[in-house]
Structures are given as C-alpha cells and as structure tokens.
C-alpha positions as YAML, in Angstrom:
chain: A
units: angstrom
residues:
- id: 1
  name: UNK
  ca: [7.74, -5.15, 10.02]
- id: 2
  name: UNK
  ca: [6.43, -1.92, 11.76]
- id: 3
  name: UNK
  ca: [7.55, -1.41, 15.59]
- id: 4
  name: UNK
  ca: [5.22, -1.70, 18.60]
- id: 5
  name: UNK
  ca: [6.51, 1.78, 19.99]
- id: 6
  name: UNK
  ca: [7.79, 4.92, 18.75]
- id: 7
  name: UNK
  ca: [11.64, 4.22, 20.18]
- id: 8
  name: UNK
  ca: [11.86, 0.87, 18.62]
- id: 9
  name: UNK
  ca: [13.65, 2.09, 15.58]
- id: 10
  name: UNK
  ca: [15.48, -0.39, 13.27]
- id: 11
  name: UNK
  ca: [18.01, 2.04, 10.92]
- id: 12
  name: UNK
  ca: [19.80, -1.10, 9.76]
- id: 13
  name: UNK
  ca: [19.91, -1.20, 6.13]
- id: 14
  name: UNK
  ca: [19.84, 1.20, 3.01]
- id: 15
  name: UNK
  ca: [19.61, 4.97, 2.94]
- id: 16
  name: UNK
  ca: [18.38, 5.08, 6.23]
- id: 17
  name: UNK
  ca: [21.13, 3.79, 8.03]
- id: 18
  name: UNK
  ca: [23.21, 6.89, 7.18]
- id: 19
  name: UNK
  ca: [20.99, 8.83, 9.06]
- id: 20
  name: UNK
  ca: [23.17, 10.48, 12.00]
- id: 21
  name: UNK
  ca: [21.09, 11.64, 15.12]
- id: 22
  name: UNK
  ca: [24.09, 13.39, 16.64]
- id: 23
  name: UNK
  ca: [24.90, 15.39, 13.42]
- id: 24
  name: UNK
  ca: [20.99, 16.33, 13.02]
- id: 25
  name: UNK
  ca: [20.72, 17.39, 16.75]
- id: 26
  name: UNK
  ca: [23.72, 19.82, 15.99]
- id: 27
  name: UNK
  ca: [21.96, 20.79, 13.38]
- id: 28
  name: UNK
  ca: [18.77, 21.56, 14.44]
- id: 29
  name: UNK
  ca: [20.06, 23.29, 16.99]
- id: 30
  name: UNK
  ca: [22.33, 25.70, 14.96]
- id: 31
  name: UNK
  ca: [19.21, 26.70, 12.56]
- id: 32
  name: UNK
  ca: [16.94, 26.56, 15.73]
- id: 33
  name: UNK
  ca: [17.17, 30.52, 15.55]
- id: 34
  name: UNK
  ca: [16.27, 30.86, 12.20]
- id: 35
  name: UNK
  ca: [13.23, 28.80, 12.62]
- id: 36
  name: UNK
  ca: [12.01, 30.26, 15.78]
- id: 37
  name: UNK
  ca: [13.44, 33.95, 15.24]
- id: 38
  name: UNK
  ca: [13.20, 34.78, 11.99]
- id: 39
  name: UNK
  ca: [10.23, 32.66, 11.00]
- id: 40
  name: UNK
  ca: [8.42, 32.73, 14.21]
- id: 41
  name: UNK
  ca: [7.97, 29.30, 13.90]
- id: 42
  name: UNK
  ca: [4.55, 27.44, 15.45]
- id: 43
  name: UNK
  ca: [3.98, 23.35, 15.24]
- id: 44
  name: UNK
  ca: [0.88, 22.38, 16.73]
- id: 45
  name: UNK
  ca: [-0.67, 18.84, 17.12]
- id: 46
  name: UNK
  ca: [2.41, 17.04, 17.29]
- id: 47
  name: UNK
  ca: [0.48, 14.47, 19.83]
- id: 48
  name: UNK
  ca: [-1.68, 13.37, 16.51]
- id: 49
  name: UNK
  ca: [1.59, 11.38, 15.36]
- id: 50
  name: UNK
  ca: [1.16, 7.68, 16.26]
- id: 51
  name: UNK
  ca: [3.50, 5.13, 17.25]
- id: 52
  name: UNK
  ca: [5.66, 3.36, 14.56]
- id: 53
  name: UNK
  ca: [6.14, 4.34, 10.89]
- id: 54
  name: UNK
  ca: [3.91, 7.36, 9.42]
- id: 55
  name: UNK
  ca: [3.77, 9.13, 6.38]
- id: 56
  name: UNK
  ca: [3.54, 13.02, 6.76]
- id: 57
  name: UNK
  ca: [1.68, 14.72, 3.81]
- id: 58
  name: UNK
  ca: [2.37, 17.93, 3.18]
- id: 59
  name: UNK
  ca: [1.85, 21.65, 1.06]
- id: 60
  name: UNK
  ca: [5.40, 22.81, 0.31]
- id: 61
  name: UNK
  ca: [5.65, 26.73, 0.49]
- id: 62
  name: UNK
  ca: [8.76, 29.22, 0.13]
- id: 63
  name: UNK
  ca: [10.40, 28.87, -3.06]
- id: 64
  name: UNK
  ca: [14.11, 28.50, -3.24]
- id: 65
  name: UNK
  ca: [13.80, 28.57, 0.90]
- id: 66
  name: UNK
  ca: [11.61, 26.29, 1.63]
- id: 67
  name: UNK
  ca: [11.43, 25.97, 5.44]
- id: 68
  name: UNK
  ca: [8.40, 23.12, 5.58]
- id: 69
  name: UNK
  ca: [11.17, 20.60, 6.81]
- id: 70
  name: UNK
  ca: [13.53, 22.58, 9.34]
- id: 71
  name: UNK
  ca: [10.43, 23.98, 11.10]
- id: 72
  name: UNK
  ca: [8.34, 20.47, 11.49]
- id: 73
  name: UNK
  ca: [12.05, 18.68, 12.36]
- id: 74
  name: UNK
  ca: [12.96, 21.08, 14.79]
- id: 75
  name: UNK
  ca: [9.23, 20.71, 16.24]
- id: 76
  name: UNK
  ca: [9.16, 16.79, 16.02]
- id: 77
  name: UNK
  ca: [12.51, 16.58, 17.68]
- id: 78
  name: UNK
  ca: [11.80, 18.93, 20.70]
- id: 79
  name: UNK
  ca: [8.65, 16.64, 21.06]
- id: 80
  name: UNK
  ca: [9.42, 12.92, 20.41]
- id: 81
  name: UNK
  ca: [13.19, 13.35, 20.56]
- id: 82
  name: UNK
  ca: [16.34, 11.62, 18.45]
- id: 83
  name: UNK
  ca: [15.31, 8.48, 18.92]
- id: 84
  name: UNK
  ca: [12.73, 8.49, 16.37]
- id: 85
  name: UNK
  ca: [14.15, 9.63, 12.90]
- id: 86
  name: UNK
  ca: [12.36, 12.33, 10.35]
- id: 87
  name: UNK
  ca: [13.38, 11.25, 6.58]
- id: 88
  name: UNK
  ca: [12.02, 13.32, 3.73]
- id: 89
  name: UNK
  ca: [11.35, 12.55, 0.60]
- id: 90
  name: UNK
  ca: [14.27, 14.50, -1.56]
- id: 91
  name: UNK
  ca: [15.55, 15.33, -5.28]
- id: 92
  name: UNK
  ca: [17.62, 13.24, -6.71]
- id: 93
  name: UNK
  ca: [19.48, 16.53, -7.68]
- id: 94
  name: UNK
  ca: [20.25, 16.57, -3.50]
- id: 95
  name: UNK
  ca: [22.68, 13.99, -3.93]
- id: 96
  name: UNK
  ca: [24.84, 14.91, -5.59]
- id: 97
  name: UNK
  ca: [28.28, 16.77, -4.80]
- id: 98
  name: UNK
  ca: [29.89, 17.51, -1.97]
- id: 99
  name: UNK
  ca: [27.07, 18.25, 0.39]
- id: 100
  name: UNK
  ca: [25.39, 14.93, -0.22]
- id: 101
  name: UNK
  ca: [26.60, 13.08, 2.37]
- id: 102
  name: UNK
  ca: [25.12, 15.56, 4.50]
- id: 103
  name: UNK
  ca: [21.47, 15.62, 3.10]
- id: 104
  name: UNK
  ca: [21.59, 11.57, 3.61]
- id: 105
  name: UNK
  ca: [22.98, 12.05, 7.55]
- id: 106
  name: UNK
  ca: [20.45, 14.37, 8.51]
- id: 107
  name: UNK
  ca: [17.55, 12.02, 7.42]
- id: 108
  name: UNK
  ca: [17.09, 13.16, 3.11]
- id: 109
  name: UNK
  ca: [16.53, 10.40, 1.24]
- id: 110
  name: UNK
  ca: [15.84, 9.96, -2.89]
- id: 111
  name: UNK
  ca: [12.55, 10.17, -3.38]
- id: 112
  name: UNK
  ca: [11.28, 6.73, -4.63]
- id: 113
  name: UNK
  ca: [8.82, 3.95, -3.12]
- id: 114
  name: UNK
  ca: [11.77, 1.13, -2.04]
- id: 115
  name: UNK
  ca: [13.20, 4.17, 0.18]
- id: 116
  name: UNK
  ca: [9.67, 5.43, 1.27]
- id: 117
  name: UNK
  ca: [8.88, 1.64, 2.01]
- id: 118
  name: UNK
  ca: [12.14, 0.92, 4.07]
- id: 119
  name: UNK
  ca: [12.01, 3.96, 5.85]
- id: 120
  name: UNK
  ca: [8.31, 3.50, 7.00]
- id: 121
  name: UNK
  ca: [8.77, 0.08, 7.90]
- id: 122
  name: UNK
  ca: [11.43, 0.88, 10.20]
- id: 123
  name: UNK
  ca: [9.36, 3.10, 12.35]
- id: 124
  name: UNK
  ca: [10.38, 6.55, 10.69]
- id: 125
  name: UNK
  ca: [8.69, 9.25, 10.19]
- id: 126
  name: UNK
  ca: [8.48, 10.02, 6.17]
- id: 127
  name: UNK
  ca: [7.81, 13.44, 5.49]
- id: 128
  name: UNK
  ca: [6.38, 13.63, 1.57]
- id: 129
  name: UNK
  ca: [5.63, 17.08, -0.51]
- id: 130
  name: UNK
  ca: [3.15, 15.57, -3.17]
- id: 131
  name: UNK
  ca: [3.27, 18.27, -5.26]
- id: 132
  name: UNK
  ca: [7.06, 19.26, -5.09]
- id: 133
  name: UNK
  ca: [8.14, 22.47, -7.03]
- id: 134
  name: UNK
  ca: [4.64, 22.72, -8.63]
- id: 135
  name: UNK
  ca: [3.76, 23.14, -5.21]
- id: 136
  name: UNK
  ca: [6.51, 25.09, -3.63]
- id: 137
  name: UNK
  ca: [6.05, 28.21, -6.49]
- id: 138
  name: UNK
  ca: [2.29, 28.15, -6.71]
- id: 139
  name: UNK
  ca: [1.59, 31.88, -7.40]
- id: 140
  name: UNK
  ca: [0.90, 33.80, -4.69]
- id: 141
  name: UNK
  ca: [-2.82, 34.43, -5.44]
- id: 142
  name: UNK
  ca: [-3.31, 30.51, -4.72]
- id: 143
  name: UNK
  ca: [-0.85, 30.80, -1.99]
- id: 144
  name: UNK
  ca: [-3.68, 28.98, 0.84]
- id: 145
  name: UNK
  ca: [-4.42, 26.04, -1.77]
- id: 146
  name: UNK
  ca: [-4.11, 22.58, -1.37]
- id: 147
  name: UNK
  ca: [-2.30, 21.29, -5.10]
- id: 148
  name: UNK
  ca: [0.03, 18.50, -5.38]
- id: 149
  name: UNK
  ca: [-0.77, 18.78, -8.96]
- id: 150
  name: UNK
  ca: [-2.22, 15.23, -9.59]
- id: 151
  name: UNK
  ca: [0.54, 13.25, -7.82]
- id: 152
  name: UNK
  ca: [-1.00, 10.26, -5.74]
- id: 153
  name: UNK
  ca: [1.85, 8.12, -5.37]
- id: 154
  name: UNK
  ca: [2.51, 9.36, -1.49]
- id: 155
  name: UNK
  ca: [-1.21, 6.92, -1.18]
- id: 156
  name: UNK
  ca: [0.76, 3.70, -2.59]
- id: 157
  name: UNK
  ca: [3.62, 4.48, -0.25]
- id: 158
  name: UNK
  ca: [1.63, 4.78, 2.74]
- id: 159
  name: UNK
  ca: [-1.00, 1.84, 1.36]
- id: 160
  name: UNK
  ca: [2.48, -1.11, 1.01]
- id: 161
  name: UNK
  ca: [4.36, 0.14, 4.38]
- id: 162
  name: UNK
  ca: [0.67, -0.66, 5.70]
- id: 163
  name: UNK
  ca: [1.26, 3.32, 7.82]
- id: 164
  name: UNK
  ca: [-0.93, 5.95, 8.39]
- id: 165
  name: UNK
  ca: [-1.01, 9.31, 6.77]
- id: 166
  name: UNK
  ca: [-0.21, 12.27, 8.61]
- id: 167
  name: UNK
  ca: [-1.50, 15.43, 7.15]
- id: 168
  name: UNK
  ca: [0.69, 18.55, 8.02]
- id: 169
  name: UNK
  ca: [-0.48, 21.62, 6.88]
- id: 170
  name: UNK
  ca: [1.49, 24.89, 6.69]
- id: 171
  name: UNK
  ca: [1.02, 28.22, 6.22]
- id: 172
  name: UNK
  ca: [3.27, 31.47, 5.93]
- id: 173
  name: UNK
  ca: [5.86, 30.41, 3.61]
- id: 174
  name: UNK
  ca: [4.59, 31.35, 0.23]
- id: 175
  name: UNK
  ca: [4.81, 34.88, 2.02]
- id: 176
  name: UNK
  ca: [8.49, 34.89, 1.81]
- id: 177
  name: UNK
  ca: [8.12, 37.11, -1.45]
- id: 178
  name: UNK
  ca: [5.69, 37.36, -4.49]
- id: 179
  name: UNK
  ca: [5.34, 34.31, -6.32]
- id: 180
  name: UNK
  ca: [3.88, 35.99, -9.93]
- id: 181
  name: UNK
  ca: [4.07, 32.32, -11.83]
- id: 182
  name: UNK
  ca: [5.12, 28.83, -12.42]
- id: 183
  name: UNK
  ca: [6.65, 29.46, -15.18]
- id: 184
  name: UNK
  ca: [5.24, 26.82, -17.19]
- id: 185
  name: UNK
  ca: [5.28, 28.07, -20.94]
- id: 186
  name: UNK
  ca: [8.31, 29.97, -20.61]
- id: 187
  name: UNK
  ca: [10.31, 26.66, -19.60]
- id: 188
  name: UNK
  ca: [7.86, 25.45, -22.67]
- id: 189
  name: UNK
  ca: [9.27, 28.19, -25.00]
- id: 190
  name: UNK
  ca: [12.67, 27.77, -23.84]
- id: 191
  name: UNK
  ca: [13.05, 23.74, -23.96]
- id: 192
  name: UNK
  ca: [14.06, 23.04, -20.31]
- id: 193
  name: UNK
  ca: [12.64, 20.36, -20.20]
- id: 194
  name: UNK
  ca: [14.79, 19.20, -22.85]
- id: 195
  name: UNK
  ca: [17.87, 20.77, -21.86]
- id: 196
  name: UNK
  ca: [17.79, 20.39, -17.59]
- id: 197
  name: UNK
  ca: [14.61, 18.39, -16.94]
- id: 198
  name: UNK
  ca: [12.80, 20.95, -15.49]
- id: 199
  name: UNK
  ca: [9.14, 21.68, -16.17]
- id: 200
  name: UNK
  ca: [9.05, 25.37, -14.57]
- id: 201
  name: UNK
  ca: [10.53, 28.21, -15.04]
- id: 202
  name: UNK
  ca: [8.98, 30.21, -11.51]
- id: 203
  name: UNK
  ca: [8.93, 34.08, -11.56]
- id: 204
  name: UNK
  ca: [8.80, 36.05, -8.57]
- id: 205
  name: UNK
  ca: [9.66, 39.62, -6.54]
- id: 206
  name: UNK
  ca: [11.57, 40.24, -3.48]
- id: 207
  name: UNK
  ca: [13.95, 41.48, -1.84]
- id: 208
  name: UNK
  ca: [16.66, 42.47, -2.65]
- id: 209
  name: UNK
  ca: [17.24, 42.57, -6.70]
- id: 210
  name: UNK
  ca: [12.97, 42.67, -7.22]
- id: 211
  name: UNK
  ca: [12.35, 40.72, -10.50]
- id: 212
  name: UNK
  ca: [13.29, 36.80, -10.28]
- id: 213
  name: UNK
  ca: [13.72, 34.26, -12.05]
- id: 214
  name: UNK
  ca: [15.19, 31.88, -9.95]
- id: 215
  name: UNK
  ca: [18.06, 34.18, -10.07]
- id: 216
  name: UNK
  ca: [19.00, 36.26, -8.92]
- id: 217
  name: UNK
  ca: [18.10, 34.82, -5.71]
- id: 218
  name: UNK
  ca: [15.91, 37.55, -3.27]
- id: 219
  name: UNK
  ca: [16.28, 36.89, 0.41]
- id: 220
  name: UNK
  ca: [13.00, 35.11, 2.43]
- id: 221
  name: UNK
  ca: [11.17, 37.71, 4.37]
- id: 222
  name: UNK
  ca: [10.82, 37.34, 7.93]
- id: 223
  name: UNK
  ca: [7.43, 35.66, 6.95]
- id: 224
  name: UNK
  ca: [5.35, 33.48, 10.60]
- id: 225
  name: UNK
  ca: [4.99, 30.09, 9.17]
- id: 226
  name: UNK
  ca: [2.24, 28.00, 10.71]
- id: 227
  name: UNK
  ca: [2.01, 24.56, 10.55]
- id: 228
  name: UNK
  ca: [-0.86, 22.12, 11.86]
- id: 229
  name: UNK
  ca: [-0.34, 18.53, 12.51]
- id: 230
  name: UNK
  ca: [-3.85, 16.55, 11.70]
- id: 231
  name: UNK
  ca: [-5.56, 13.05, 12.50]
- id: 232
  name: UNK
  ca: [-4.35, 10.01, 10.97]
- id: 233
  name: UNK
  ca: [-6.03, 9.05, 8.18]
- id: 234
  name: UNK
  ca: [-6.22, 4.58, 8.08]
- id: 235
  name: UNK
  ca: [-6.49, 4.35, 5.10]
- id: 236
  name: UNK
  ca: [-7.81, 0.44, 4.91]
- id: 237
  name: UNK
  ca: [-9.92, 1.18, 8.19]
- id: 238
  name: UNK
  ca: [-11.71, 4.24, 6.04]
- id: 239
  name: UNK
  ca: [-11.69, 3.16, 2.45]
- id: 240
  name: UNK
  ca: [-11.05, -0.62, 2.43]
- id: 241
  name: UNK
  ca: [-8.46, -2.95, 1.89]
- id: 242
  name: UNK
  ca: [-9.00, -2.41, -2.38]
- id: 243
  name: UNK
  ca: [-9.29, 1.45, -1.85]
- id: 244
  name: UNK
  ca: [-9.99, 4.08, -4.90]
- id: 245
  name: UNK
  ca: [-6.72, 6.37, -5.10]
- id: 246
  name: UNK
  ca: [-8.42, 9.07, -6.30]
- id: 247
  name: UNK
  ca: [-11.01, 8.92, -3.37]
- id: 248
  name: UNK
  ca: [-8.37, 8.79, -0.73]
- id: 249
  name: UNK
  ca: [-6.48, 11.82, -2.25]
- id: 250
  name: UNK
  ca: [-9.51, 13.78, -2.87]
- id: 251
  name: UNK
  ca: [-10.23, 13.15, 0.98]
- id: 252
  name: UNK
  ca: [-6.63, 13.90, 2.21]
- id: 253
  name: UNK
  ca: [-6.50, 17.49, -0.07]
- id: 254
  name: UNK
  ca: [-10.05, 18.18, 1.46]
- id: 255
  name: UNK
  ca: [-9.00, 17.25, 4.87]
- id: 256
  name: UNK
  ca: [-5.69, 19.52, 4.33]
- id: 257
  name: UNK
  ca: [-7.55, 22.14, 2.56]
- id: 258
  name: UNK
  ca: [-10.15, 22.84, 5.82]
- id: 259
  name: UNK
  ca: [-7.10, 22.85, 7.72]
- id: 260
  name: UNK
  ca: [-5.58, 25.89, 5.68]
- id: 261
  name: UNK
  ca: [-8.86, 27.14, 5.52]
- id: 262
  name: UNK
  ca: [-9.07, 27.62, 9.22]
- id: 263
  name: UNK
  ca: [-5.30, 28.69, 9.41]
- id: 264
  name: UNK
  ca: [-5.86, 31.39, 6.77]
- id: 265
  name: UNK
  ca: [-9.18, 33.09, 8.73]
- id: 266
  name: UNK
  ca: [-6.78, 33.33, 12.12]
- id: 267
  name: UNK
  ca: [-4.01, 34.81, 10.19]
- id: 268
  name: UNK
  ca: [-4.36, 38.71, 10.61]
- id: 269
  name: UNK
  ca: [-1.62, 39.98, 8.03]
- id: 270
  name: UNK
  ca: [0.66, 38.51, 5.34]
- id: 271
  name: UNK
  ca: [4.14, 37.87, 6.84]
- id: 272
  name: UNK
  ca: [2.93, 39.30, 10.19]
- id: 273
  name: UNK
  ca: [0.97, 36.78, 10.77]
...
C-alpha cells in the first residue's frame, strides 16, 4: 500500500528498515564538499518527484567513482528532507564485509524485485541504474548515450509497486577520465566470467598512473556533473494496464536521451562544464 503524502513513510520490515536517517544525514553532510566542490554539483527539477513511492531511472557515469547517487541524495535531501528515504538499487558484491552494514543504513539495498517492491510500496524513493557497469564504463566516445544495454526489468518493478518512473539524467561523470573500452573480449579471452562473474574487463586513462585497467585505480577529475530530474512517466495512464515492455523502455531511453541531448548542447567544455 503506497502513502497519500511524501512523509508518510512505513520503514517497517526487510532491508529497508535498516535504513538510518541520522547516519545518512551525517553522511551527506561529510561528502557534501566533495559533491558540491569538487564536482560542482547541479540537481535540477527535483519538484517533478511526486508524492509516495517512485522509481528513479537513471544513466550511471564515472567508473570506479561513480557519483550518480551522492550527488542526487545530497540534492533530494536538501529538498524533501530525511523523512523521505532514497534506496538504490546495489551489488550484491556491496554486502558483503565489514562495510555492509553501512551500505544497508544509508539506504543500499540488493538489487532484486521483492526489495525494489517493498521499498516502493513504502513510499521510498528507488533509485535504479538499468544498465549497471555496462553503463557506468561506456567508452568515452558514447559518453552522452542513453544504454542500459537491454535491461527492462526497472519497467516490472515500477509496473507491480503500481509507482511512477522518474527519469534522472546526468551528465559530467564519464568525464572523470578516458573511458577507451568495456572490455568485453578481453574478460572473453581471459574467462572472468568464469572465474569472478564479471562480463567486463573496462580500460581507461587518467590520472595519476595513465593506462587502467581497473587498476591501478586513477583519481576522478574535478569533472561538473549535471543531472536533470524529468516528468513522471504513468506508465498504465500512457501505455495501458497490459503495456508492451519494449515500448515503455524505448519511450523512457528516448525521453532520457532528449534530456542528455539538451544537457550536452549547454555544456561548453569537457570537465569544465
């Protein structure tokens, strides 16, 4: 059962009672500077978000550093406040060790549809990359393109909560160094998938050591990010209560992609901004 207003937040059960909104106040406060400093940071159309549970959507950017959630948390908070929790859809691979009790308290979650559907129902706000690493190290010549890379689950998630999607589109962050390749044939060539799971192998140069792969690990440059909150997206109310998946994800990507579109023609330089 969705709330009738954004404060009306049930964290009862599951993952998402571990969420602690003291912890991720101090927290967002302490990498505040980083965000804002560093990064420049710049959330706009945080007013789009609705009451009750929504599903953000977005395009992942930055690698190793990925910085999509700290700036739109940071953002979110300063707007709507700790009443109303941001979970994001994680790696399992977060939960694990010592630091995963602090993933889960400052609103991480596994990524699967039972948490996506109890978080949602509770009135959260579910951030979801579709396209996850394949997204995150898209080569830097594709660096303003919309690709989750065929994933449509985030449409199921959104369709059984009965939420909206929230497209939030980003830019910036795939300027935080050179992103030369996936990586896909040399994790191929070298069985990864076999021996860790993993599907890429991502290349890249920066700064400091130049030539990456994965490691050694080259510092973010001091890249603006961007990131645009758009209009929710009913699904049912624009596609019907039987809707085509691939329709709706065609029309969130082209929705998104216009978005970066118009965010890449205002930007003046790479990392400048």
């Amino acid at each position: 059962m969705s709330p009738s207003n954004a404060n009306d937040v049930d964290i009862s059960a599951g993952e998402i009672a571990k969420w602690d909104p003291g912890l991720t106040e101090t927290v967002m406060g302490l990498i505040r500077p980083l965000t804002k400093l560093w990064h420049r940071s710049e959330v706009r159309g945080l007013e789009h978000f609705p009451a009750g549970g929504a599903l953000a959507v977005g395009n992942h950017s930055g690698g190793l550093f990925a910085m999509d959630v700290p700036v739109f948390a940071i953002a979110f908070y300063d707007h709507y406040g700790y009443e109303r929790p941001v979970y994001t859809l994680s790696f399992d691979l977060m939960f694990t060790g010592p630091t995963a009790d602090f993933f889960r308290k400052t609103g991480f979650i596994p990524a699967n549809h039972s948490n996506a559907d109890e978080a949602l129902r509770s009135g959260g706000v579910v951030v979801v990359f579709p396209g996850g690493d394949y997204d995150v190290y898209r080569p830097t010549t594709a660096r303003n393109k919309i690709d989750f890379g065929g994933r449509t689950g985030y449409i199921t998630a959104a369709l059984n909560a009965g939420v909206p999607i929230v497209p939030v589109v980003g830019i910036g962050g795939q300027e935080s160094q050179i992103y030369l390749s996936r990586g896909t044939e040399l994790a191929k060539l070298l069985r990864l998938d076999k021996l860790v799971r993993a599907k890429i192998l991502p290349l890249s140069f920066g700064f400091p050591f130049g030539l990456s792969a994965v490691v050694p690990v080259n510092l973010p440059l001091p890249t603006k990010i961007v990131q645009q909150v758009l209009e929710p997206i009913d699904i049912v109310a624009q596609f019907g209560e039987d809707p085509d998946i691939d329709e709706v994800d065609a029309h969130v990507r082209r929705v998104m992609q216009r978005a970066l579109d118009q965010l890449a023609q205002e930007r003046r330089f790479p990392v400048i901004g």
